[in-house]
VMD Tcl script that draws the C-alpha trace (Angstrom):
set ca {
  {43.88 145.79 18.48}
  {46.93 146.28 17.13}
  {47.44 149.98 17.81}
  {47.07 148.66 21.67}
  {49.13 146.27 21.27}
  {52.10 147.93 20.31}
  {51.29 150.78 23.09}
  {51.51 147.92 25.42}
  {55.00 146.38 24.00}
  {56.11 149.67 24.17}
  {55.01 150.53 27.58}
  {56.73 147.57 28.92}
  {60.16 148.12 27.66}
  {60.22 151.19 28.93}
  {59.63 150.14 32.34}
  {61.93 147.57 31.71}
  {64.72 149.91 30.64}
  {63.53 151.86 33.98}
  {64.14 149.24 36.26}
  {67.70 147.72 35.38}
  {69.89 150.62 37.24}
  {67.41 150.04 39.95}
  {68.22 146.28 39.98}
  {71.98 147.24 39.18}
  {72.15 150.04 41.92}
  {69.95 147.59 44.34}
  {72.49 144.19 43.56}
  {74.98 146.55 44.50}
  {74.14 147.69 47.70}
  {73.51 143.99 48.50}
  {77.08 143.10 48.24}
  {78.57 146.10 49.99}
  {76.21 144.98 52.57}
  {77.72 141.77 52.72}
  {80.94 142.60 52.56}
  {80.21 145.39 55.08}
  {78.77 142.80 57.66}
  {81.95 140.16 57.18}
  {84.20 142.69 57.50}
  {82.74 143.78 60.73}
  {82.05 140.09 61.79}
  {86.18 139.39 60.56}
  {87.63 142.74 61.95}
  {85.20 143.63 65.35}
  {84.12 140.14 66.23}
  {86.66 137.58 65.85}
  {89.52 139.91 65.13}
  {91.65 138.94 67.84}
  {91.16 135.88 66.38}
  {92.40 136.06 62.91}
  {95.29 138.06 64.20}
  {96.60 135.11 66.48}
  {96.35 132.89 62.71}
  {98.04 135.51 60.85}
  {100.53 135.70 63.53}
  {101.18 132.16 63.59}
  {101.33 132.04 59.47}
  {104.38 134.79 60.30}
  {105.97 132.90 62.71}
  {107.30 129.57 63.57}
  {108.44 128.06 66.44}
  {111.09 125.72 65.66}
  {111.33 123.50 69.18}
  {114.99 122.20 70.18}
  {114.48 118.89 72.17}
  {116.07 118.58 75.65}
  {119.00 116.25 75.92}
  {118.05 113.32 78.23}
  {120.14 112.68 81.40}
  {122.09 109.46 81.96}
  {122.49 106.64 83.99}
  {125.31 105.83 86.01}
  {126.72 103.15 87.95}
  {127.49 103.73 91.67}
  {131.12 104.45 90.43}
  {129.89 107.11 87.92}
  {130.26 103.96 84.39}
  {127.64 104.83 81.93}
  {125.11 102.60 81.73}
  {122.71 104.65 79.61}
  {122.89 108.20 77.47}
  {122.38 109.66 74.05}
  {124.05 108.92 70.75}
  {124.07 111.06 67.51}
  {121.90 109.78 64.43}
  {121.33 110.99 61.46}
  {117.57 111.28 59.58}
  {116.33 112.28 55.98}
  {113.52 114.40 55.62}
  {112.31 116.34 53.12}
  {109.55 119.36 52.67}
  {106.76 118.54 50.53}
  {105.89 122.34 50.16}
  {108.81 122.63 48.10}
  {108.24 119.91 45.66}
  {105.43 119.31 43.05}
  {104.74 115.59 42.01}
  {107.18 115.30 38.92}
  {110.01 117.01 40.95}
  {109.13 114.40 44.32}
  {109.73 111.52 41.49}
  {113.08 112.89 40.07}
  {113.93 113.37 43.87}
  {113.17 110.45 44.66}
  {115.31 108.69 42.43}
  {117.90 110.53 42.84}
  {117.74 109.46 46.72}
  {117.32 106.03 45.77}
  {120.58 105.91 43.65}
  {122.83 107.32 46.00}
  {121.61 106.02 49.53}
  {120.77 102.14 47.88}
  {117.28 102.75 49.32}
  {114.33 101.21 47.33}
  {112.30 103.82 45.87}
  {109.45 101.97 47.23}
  {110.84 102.35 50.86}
  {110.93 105.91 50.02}
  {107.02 105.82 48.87}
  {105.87 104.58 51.81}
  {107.56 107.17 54.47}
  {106.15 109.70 52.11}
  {102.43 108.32 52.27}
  {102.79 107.29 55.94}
  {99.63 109.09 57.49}
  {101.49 110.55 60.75}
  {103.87 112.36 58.43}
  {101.18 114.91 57.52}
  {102.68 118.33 58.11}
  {103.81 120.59 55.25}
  {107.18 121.61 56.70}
  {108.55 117.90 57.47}
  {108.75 114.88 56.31}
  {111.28 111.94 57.55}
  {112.11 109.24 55.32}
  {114.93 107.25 56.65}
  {116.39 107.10 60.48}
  {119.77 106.11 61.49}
  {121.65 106.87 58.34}
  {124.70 105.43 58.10}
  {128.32 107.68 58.02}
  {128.52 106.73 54.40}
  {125.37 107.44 53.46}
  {125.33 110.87 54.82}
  {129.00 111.77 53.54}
  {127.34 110.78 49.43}
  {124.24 112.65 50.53}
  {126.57 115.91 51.39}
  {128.63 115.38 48.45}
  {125.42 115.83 46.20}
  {123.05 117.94 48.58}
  {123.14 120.81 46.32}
  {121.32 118.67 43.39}
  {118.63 117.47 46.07}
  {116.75 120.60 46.26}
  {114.02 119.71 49.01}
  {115.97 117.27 50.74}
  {118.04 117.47 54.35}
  {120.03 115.42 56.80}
  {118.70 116.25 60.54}
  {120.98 115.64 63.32}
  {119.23 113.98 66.53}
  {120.01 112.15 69.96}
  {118.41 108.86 70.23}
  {119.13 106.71 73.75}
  {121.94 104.43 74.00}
  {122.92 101.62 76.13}
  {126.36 100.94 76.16}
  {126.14 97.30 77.52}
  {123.13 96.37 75.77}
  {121.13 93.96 77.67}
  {122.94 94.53 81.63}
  {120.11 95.73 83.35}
  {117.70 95.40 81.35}
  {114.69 95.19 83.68}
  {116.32 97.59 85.88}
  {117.06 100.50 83.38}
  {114.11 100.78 81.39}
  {113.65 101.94 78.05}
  {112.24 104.73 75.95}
  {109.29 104.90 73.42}
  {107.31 107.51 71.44}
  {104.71 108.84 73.54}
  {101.44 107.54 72.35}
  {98.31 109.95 71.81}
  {97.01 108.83 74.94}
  {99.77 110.09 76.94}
  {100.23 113.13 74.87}
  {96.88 114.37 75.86}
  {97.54 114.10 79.58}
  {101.21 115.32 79.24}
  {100.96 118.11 76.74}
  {100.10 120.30 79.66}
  {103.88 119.28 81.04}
  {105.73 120.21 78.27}
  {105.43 117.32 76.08}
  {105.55 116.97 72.72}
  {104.05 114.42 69.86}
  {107.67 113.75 69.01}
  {109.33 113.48 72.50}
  {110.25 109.94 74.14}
  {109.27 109.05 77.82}
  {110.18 106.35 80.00}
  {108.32 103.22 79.87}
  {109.55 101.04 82.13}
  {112.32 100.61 85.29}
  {113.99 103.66 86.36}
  {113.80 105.12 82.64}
  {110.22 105.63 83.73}
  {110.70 106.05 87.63}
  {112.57 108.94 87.04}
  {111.11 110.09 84.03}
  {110.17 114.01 85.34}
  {114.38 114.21 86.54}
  {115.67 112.68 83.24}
  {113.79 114.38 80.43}
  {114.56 117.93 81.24}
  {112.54 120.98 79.11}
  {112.57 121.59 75.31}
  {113.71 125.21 74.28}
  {113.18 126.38 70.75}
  {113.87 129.34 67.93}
  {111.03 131.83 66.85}
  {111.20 132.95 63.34}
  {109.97 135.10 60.72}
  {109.02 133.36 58.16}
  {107.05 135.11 54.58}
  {104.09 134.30 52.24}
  {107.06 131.68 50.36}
  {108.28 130.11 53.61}
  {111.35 131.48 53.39}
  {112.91 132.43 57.05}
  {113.78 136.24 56.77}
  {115.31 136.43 60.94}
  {115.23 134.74 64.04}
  {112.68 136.58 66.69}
  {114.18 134.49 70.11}
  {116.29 131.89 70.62}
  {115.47 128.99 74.25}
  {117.92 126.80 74.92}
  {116.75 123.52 75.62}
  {117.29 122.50 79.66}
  {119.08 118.99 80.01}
  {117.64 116.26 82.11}
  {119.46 115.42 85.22}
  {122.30 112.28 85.48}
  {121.08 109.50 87.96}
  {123.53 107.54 89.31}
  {122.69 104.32 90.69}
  {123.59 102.32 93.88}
  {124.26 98.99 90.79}
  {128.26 98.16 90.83}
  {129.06 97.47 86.86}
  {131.35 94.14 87.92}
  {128.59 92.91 90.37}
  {125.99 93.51 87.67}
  {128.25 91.48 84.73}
  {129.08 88.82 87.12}
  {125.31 88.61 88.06}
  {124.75 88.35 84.26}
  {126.74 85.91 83.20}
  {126.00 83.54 86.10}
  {122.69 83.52 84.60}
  {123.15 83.72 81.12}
  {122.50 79.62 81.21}
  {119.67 79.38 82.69}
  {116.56 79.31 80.54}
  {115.22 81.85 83.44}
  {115.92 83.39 86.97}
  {117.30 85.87 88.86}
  {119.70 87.47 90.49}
  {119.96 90.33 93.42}
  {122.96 91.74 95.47}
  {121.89 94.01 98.26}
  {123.31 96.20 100.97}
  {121.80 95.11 104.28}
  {122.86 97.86 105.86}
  {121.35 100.54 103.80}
  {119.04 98.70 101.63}
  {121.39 99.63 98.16}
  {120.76 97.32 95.49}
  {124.38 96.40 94.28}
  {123.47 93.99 91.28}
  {119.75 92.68 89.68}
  {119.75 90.78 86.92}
  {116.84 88.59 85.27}
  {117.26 85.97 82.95}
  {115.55 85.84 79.92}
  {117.37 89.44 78.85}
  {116.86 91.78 76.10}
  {118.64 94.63 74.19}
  {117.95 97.90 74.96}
  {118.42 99.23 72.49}
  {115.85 97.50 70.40}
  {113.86 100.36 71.14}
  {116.23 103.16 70.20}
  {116.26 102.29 66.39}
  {113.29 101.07 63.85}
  {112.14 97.54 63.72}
  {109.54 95.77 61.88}
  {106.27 94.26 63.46}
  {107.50 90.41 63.04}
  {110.29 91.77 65.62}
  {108.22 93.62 67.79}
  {106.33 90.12 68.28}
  {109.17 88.39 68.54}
  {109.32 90.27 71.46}
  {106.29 91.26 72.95}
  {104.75 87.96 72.49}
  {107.72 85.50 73.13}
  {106.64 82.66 74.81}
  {110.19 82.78 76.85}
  {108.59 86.39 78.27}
  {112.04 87.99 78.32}
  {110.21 91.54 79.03}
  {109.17 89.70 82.04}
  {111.57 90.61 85.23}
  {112.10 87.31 87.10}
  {113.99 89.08 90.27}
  {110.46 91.35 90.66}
  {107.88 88.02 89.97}
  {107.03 85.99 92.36}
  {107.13 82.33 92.86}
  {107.03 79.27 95.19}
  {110.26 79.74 97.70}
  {110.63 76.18 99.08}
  {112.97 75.74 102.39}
  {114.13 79.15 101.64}
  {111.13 80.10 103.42}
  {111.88 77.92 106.86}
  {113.06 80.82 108.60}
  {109.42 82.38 108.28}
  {107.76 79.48 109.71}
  {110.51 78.79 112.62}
  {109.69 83.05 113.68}
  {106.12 81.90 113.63}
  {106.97 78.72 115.77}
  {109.25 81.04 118.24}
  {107.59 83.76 118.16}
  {104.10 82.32 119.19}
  {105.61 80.93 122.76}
  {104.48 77.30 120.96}
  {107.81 76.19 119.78}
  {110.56 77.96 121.51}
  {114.20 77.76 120.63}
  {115.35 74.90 122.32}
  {112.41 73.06 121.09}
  {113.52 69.56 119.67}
  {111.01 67.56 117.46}
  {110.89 63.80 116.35}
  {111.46 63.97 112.12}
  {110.25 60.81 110.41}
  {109.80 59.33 106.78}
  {106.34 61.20 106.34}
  {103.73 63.12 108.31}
  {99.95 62.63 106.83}
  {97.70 66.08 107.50}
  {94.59 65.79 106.37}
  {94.05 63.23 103.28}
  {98.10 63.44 102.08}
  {101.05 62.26 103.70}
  {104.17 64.77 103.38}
  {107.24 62.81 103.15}
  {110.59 63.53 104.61}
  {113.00 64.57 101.42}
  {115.54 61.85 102.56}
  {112.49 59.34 102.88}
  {114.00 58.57 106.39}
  {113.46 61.58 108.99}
  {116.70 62.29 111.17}
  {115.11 61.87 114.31}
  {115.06 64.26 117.23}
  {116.54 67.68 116.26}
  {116.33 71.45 116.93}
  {115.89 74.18 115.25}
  {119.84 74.89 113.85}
  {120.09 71.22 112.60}
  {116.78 71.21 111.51}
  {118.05 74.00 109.02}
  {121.54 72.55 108.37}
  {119.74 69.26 106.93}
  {117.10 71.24 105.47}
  {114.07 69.17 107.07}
  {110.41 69.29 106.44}
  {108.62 67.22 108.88}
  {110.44 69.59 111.27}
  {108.92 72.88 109.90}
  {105.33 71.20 108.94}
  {105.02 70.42 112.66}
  {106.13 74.06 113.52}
  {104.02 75.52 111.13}
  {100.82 73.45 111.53}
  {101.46 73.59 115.20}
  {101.45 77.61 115.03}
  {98.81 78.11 112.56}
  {98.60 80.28 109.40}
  {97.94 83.28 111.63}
  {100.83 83.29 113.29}
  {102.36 82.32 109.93}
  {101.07 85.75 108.42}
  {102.18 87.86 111.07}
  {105.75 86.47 110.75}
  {105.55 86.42 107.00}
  {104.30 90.40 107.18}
  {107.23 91.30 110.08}
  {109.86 90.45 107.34}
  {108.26 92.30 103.85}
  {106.42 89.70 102.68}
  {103.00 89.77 101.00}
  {103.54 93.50 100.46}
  {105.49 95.89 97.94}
  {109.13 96.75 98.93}
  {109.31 100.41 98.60}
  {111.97 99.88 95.46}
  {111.36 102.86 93.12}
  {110.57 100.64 90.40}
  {107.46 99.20 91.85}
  {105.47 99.91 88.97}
  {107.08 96.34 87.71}
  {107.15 94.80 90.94}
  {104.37 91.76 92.30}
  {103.26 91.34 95.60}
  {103.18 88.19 96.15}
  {101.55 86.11 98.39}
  {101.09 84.15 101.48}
  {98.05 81.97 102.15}
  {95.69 82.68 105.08}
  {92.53 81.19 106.35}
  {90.72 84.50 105.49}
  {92.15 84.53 101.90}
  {91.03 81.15 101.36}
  {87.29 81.28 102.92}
  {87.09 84.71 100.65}
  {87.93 82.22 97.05}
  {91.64 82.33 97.04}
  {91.33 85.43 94.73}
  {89.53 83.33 91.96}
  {86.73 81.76 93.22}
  {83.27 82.29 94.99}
  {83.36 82.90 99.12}
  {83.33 79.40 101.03}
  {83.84 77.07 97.69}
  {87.58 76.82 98.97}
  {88.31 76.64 102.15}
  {91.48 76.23 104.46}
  {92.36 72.94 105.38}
  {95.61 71.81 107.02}
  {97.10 70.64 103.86}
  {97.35 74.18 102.96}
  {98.87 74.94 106.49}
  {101.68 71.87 105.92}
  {102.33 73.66 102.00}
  {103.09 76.82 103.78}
  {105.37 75.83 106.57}
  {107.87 74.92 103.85}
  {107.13 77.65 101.60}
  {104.98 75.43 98.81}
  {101.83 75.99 96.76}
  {100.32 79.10 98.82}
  {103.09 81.25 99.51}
  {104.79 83.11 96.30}
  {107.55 85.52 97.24}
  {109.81 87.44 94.78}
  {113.75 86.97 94.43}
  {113.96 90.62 95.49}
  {111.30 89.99 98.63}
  {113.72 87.12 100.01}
  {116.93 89.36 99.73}
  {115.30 91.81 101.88}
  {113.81 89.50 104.35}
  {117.19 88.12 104.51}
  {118.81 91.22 105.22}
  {116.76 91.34 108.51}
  {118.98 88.18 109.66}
  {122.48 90.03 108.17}
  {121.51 93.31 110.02}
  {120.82 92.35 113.47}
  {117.17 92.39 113.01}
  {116.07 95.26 110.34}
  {114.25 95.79 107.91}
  {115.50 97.85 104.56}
  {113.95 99.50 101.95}
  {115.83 98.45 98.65}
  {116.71 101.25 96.80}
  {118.67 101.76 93.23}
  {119.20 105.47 93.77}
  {120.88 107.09 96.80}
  {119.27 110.46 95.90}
  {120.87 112.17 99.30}
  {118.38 110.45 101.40}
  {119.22 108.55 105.04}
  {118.92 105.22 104.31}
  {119.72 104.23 107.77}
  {116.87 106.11 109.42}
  {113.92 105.04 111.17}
  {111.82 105.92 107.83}
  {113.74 103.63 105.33}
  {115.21 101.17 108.26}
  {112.68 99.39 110.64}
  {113.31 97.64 113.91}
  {111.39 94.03 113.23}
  {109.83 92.61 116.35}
  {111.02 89.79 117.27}
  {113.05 88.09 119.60}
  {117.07 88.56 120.43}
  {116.53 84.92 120.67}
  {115.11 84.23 117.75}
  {117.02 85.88 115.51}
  {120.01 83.87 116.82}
  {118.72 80.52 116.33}
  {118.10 81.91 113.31}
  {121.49 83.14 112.36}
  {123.50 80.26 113.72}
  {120.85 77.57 111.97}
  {121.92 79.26 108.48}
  {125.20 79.73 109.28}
  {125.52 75.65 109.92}
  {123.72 75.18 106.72}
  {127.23 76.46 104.59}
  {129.60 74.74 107.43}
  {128.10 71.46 107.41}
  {124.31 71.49 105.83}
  {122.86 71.10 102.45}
  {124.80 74.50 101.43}
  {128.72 73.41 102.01}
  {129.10 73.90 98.69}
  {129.79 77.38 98.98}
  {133.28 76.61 100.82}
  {134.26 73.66 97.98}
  {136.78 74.96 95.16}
  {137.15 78.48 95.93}
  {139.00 81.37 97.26}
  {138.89 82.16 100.65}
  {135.44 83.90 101.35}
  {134.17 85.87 104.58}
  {132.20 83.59 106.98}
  {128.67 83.07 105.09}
  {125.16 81.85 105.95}
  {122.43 81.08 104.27}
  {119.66 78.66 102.83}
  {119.41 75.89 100.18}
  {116.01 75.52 98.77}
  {114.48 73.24 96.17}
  {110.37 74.25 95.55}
  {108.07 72.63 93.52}
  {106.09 74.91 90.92}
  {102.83 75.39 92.21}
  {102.15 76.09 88.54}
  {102.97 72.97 86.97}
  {106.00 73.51 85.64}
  {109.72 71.68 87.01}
  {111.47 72.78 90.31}
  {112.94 76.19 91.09}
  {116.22 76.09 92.53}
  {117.06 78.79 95.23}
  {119.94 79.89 97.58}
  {120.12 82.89 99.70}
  {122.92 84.23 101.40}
  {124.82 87.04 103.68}
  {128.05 88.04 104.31}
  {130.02 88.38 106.48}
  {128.54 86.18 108.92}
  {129.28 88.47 111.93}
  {129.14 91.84 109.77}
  {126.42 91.47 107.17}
  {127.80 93.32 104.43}
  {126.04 91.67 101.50}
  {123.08 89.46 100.73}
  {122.73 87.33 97.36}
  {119.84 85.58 96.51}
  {119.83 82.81 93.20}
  {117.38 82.01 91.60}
  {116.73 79.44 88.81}
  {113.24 78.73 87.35}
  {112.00 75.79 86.29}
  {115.85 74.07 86.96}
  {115.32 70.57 88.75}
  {118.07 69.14 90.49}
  {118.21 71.28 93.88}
  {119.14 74.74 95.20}
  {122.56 73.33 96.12}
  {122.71 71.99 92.73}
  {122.00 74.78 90.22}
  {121.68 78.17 92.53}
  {124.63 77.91 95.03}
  {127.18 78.19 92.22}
  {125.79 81.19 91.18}
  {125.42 83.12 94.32}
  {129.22 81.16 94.83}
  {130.42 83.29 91.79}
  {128.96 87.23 93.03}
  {130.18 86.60 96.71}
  {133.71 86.05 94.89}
  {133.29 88.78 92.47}
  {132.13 90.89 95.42}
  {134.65 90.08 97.81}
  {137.80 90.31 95.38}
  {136.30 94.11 94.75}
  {136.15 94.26 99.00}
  {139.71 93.24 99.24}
  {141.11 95.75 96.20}
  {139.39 98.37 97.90}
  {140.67 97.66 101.11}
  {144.33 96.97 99.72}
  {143.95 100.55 97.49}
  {142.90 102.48 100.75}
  {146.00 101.27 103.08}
  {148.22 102.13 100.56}
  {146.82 105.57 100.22}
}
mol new
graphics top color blue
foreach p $ca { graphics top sphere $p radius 0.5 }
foreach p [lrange $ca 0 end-1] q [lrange $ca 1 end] { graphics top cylinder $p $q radius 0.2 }
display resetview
């Protein structure tokens, strides 16, 4: 048994010795096979693929943003444009961890920056690229002038040069201009297609946003060669960035600062100053304001509440909301009357202490009445029972149609209309359908409603900018304008932009000469009292309850010349009890004067040339 045995032993390592080259020879054709069917899979498959990354790994595109166009004034004063700032950034690719720490220290020394501050613009999780990363925005001239002194000794380390948007005056204009943010990642995905880039700023509200596609013009950039250690060995191309276009606006600087500072008071409202003619918005202002520029340098989230979610709303543009117009609103309802053959112009009515419709008696404001009047004294003393007769008497239709002939309940065509409300005006139909809130037939009309509306109360909201254009239709000659704040080589004056309104020659005169009795010797004298000589004006007093339970508005609007129509101002001050004559005269008192000393320097400047 042994003999076998050891035949056996010996037979097996001999077939053991036989079969390793076999195993060797076999492991290696196994691996040239794999390597064989990657290469193929790397090289004839996907190779067009790998050369686009290797390609890219080569070369960099450096991108050069475009410089974004300003804003002008209708006299070409800067209202908006681009100022120099300075950034630090580093690039992490240079740096290990112990060399980031002695850098970082460094930094900290010689800007007075907490290395902590530092830490966290490091670790921020959108700074994730190897090439770039910004630690500190809007360096100051002094801390840029140390960090040159020492740049050699802050390997890793550079001071970028970019254009961030400026605003000049701050908070004129707010509402209208607009801002700038970062585009979100939202927007990016919808815009990258355009041009855009994670890093670019677009328009986010007024004509910063309107005119966004105009004002951003087109990024250019460098190609370069770059090697294996990131070091650039030439430039391949070089695009100049395309700048966005300048937009100058119809808004006169002066007009817009007096319109601000007539407001600045007020703890809200609004101002506009429009061209009847042509529908050019000279001045709109809203009151509470901001500063632009708020959003043109870093700020913490306790100050992005402060004003996001201020209670005041001062984000919130008062001249584009609406709310309840009071007797401002009496020339709507005397159309309706006039225009419906019920009350015609020469209609007088009795006007007592209080007229009850339905379960409420509406009182007389003067808790006497003023007996029988017509329609111009009916305006110059400002009375409801006058104008709840009319307007009961004609019926909300007829209300609606007049209401809809001068722009109301509907969007004015301004450019801006993104930020703009419709407002509203109360109809039988609205009201059977749930007044917008509730169920079909819980809330029906009733003629209390109809009385609200024929003074402009509870279910009729218009918006400062609404009125001025209605009221241009009486400063025109019977037109109606489409407000504009840019020019942009259009016709203003043609049948597109300027509307014939149907009504009446007659109406539109008892009209005119009813406001133009209200400044002479109504509830709007004021306007004469205390002040250089003005043009001729007209215009309406109002004083309207908030239909949201807050204090009276206070309202005035206003054209002149009376005969000529050059301008019309409508003041407005929310939530300001004490009357229209009271609180919003003097202000619309203060941009006729501002408006008409500018007239009469324009006028002297042109003889003398």
């Amino acid at each position: 048994m042994k003999k076998k045995e050891k035949l056996y032993l010996s037979s097996k390592k001999h077939v053991g010795a036989f079969n390793q080259p076999l195993i060797f020879f076999l492991f290696i054709c196994l691996i040239f096979s794999v390597t064989s069917v990657r290469l193929f899979w790397i090289q004839i498959l996907n190779g067009s693929y790998y050369k686009k990354i290797s390609e890219e790994n080569r070369i960099k595109l450096i991108a050069n943003p475009p410089i974004r166009g300003r804003l002008l004034d209708r006299n070409g004063v800067v209202l908006a444009d681009n100022k120099l700032f300075y950034s630090l950034s580093i690039q992490p690719r240079l740096l290990n961890n112990i060399e980031w720490i002695d850098l970082r220290q460094s930094l900290s020394d010689l800007l007075n920056v907490s290395t902590d501050e530092l830490d966290t613009a490091f670790n921020r999780s959108n700074s994730n690229t190897p090439y770039k990363k910004v630690l500190l925005t809007d360096l100051s001239e002094e801390q840029v002038i140390r960090f040159k002194e020492q740049e050699n000794n802050l390997y890793g380390a550079q001071i970028d040069i970019g254009l961030v948007r400026h605003y000049p005056y701050k908070s004129l204009a707010a509402h209208t201009l607009g801002y700038t943010q970062l585009i979100t990642q939202n927007e990016f995905s919808k815009l990258s297609e355009r041009g855009y880039k994670l890093s670019d700023r677009i328009g986010r509200k007024g004509i910063e946003a309107a005119f966004e596609s105009q004002l951003r013009g087109q990024w250019g950039g460098e190609m370069l060669e770059i090697d294996s250690m990131g070091t650039v060995q030439r430039s391949l191309g070089l695009k100049l960035p395309k700048a966005g276009k300048d937009i100058k606006l119809t808004l006169d600087l002066e007009l817009q600062r007096t319109a601000e500072k007539v407001l600045s008071d007020k703890i809200g409202g609004a101002i506009v100053a429009i061209d009847p003619r042509t529908g050019a918005i000279r001045a709109i202002a809203s009151q509470p304001t901001f500063d632009l520029n708020f959003f043109s340098q870093p700020f913490t989230k306790k100050q992005y509440d402060n004003l996001f979610l201020s209670s005041n709303l001062p984000l919130l543009s008062r001249a584009f909301n609406a709310y309840d117009p009071g007797s401002t609103w009496k020339p709507v309802t005397a159309i309706a009357g006039m225009e419906s053959g019920k009350f015609p112009a020469t209609k007088k009515l009795n006007t007592v202490p209080c007229i009850t419709y339905g379960s409420h008696c509406f009182p007389e404001y003067n808790k006497r009445g003023f007996g029988w009047i017509g329609y111009e004294d009916a305006f110059r003393v400002s009375s409801n029972t006058f104008f709840y007769q009319v307007g009961v008497g004609s019926g909300s239709n007829a209300l609606y149609d007049a209401a809809i002939k001068l722009g109301f309940d509907n969007y004015t065509g301004i450019e801006t209309s993104l930020d703009e409300n419709k407002g509203l005006v109360g109809t039988k139909k609205w009201a059977d359908e749930g007044r917008g809130l509730g169920k079909p037939g819980e809330t029906p009309w009733i003629v209390e409603d109809m009385a609200s509306a024929s003074i402009g109360q509870s279910v009729v909201l218009v918006t400062p900018l609404q009125l001025a254009r209605a009221y241009a239709v009486f400063a025109n000659g019977g037109y109606l304008i489409t407000p504009h704040l840019v020019d942009a080589n259009k016709n203003w004056r043609s049948e597109k932009y300027l509307q014939k309104v149907d009504i009446n020659d007659t109406t539109l005169d008892t009209i005119r000469r009813g406001l133009r009795k209200v400044v002479t010797s109504g509830t709007g004298v004021g306007i004469n009292l205390d002040t250089s000589i003005l043009p001729p004006v007209a215009g309406k007093t109002g004083t309207a309850e908030d239909s949201s339970g807050g204090r009276d508005h206070a309202w005035f609007a206003c054209f002149a010349p009376y005969d000529l129509g050059e301008i019309v101002i409508v003041a407005f001050a929310q939530n300001t009890p004490g009357g229209g004559s009271v609180h919003a005269l003097p202000m619309a008192k203060k941009m006729l004067q501002t408006w008409y000393e500018q007239k009469s320097d324009n006028e002297l400047t042109s003889s003398k040339d």
